[in-house]
N, C-alpha and C positions, 0 to 999 in steps of 0.2 A: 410760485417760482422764486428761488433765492442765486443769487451770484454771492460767494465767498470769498473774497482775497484775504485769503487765510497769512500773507504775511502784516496784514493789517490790523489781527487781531494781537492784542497783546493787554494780555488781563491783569489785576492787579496783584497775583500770586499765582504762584506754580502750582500745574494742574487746575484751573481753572478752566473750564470746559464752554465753549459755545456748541450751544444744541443744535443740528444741521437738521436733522430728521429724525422721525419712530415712522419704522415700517415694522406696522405688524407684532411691536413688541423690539423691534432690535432697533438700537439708536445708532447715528452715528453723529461722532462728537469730533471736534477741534480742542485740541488742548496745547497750551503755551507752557513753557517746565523750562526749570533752571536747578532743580533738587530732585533728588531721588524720591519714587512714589516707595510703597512701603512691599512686601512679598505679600502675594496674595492670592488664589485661586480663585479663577472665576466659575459662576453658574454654569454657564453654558460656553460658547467657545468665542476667542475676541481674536480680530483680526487688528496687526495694528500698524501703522504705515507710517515713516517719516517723511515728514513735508520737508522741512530744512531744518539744519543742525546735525548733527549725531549722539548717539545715543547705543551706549551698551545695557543692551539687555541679557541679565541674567537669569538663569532657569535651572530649575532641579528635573534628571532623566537618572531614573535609576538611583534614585535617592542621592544621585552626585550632582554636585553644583557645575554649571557650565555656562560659558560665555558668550556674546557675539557683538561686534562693533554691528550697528545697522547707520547707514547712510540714508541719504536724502534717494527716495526712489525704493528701499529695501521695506520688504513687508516682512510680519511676524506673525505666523501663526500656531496660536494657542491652544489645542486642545483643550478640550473638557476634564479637568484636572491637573492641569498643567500647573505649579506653582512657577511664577515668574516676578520680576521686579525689574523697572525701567532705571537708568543710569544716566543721565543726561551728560554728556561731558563737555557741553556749550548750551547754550539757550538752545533751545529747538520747539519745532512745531509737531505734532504729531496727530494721524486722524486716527479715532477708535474705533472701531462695528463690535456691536457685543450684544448681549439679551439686557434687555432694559433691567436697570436695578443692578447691576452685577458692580463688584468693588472696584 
């Protein structure tokens, strides 16, 4: 059993990830971010959820770039091929589900 107070965590570089769980192959992580992560497609499909801050996340549909403010509470989900890239535009918390290994 783990209790998280995820506004607790606060690691020594953006994207710095505490491990919460692997179920089965799929993690799900805590990440702290003040910098943009880089574009990237993942393995398999990543669910990703804002704890607190905001954060524009952009994403290619149709080979066109496109945007979305996500707040505290908004999830994002990623398809299997989806290239996207996280945008912090304040410190923020965010939690990850994805296939273990995945960028």
């Amino acid at each position: 059993m783990k209790i998280i107070r995820s506004k607790e965590f606060k690691p020594n570089r953006a994207w710095e990830a505490l491990d919460i769980a692997n179920m089965n192959g799929i993690t799900t992580r805590l990440h702290w971010t003040d910098a943009p992560y880089k574009w990237h497609t993942n393995d398999g499909e990543e669910v990703f959820v804002v704890i607190d801050g905001k954060v524009e996340m952009k994403y290619k549909e149709n080979n066109t770039e496109k945007s979305i403010i996500l707040y505290p509470g908004d999830i994002f989900f990623a398809t299997t091929g989806t290239q996207h890239v996280a945008h912090p535009c304040m410190p923020s918390r965010v939690l990850v589900i994805e296939q273990e290994g995945s960028v």
